[in-house]
C-alpha positions as CSV (number, residue, x, y, z in Angstrom):
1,X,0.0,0.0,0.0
2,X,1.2,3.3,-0.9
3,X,-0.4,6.2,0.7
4,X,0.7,9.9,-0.8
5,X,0.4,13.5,0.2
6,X,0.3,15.0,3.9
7,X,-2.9,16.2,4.5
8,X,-4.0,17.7,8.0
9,X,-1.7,14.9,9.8
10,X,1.4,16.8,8.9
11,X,0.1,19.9,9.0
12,X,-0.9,19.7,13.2
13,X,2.7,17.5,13.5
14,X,4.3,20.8,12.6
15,X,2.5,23.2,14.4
16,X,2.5,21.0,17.7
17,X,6.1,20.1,17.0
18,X,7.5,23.6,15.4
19,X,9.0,21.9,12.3
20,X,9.6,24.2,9.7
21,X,10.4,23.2,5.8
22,X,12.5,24.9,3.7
23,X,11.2,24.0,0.0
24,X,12.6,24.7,-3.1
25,X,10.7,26.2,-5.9
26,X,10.6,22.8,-8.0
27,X,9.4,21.0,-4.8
28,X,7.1,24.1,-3.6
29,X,5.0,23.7,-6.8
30,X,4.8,19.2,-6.4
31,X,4.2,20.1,-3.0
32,X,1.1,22.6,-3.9
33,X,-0.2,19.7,-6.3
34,X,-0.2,16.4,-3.7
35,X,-1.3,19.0,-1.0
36,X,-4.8,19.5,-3.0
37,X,-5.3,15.6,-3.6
38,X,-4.1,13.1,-1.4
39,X,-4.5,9.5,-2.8
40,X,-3.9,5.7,-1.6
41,X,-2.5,3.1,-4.3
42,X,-3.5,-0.3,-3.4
43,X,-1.4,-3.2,-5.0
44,X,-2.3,-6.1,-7.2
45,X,-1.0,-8.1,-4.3
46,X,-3.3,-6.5,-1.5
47,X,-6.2,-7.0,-4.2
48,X,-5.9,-10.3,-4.4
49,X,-5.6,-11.0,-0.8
50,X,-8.8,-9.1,-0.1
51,X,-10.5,-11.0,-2.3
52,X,-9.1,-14.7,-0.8
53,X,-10.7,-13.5,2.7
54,X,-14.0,-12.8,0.9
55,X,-14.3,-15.7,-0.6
56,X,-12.8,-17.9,2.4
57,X,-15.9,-15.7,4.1
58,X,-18.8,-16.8,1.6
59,X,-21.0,-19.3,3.5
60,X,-21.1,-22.5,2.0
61,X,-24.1,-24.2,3.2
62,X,-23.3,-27.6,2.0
63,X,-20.3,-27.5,4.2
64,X,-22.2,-25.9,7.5
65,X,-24.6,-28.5,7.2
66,X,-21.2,-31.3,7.0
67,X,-19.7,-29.7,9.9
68,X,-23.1,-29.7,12.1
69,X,-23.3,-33.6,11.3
70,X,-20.0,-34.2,12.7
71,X,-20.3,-32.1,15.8
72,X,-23.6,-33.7,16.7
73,X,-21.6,-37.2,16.0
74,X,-18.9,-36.8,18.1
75,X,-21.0,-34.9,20.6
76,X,-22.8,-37.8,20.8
77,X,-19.9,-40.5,21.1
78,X,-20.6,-41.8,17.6
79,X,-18.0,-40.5,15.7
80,X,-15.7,-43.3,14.9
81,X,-12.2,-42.9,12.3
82,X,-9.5,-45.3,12.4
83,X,-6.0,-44.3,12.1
84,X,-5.8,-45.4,8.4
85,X,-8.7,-43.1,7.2
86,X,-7.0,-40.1,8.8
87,X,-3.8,-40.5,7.5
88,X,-5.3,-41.4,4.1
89,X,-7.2,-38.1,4.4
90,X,-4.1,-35.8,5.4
91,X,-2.3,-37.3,2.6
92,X,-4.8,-36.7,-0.1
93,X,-4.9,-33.6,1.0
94,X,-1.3,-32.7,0.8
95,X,-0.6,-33.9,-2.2
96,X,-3.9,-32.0,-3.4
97,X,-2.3,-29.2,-2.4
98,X,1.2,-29.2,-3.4
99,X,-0.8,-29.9,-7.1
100,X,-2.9,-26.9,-7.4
């Protein structure tokens, strides 16, 4: 993220702590120009990551209602996996990953 221009923040750290510039003309007039507009660039990167969290945020019912059926089984001392399906599981699932 890139954030540009000074806006009232440096304007009140100035006065409070009595810094004083000393601009030259070619930075007085780019100074006059970010001073009107202050902008934030947001990068491809930070874009992409905001959209990962809202889609890792979507409710997928299908899954709720997976999740619900498991807690209620092992809540109710009916949940049963051996050792074998487990590991099966985490290794599908790595190698699933390293993959995509």
């Amino acid at each position: 993220m890139h954030i540009s221009g000074h806006g009232r923040a440096h304007e009140l750290a100035s006065l409070l702590l009595g810094v004083q510039e000393v601009d030259r003309p070619a930075q007085a007039t780019a100074k006059a120009a970010r001073s009107q507009h202050d902008s934030v660039d947001i990068s491809q990167h930070a874009k992409e990551l905001a959209d990962i969290k809202a889609q890792t945020q979507k409710s997928d019912p299908e899954r709720a209602q997976r999740v619900d059926q498991l807690r209620q089984a092992v809540d109710g001392g009916t949940y049963n996996v051996t050792g074998r399906t487990a590991a099966d599981a985490l290794i599908r699932h790595v190698l699933t990953e390293s993959v995509s």
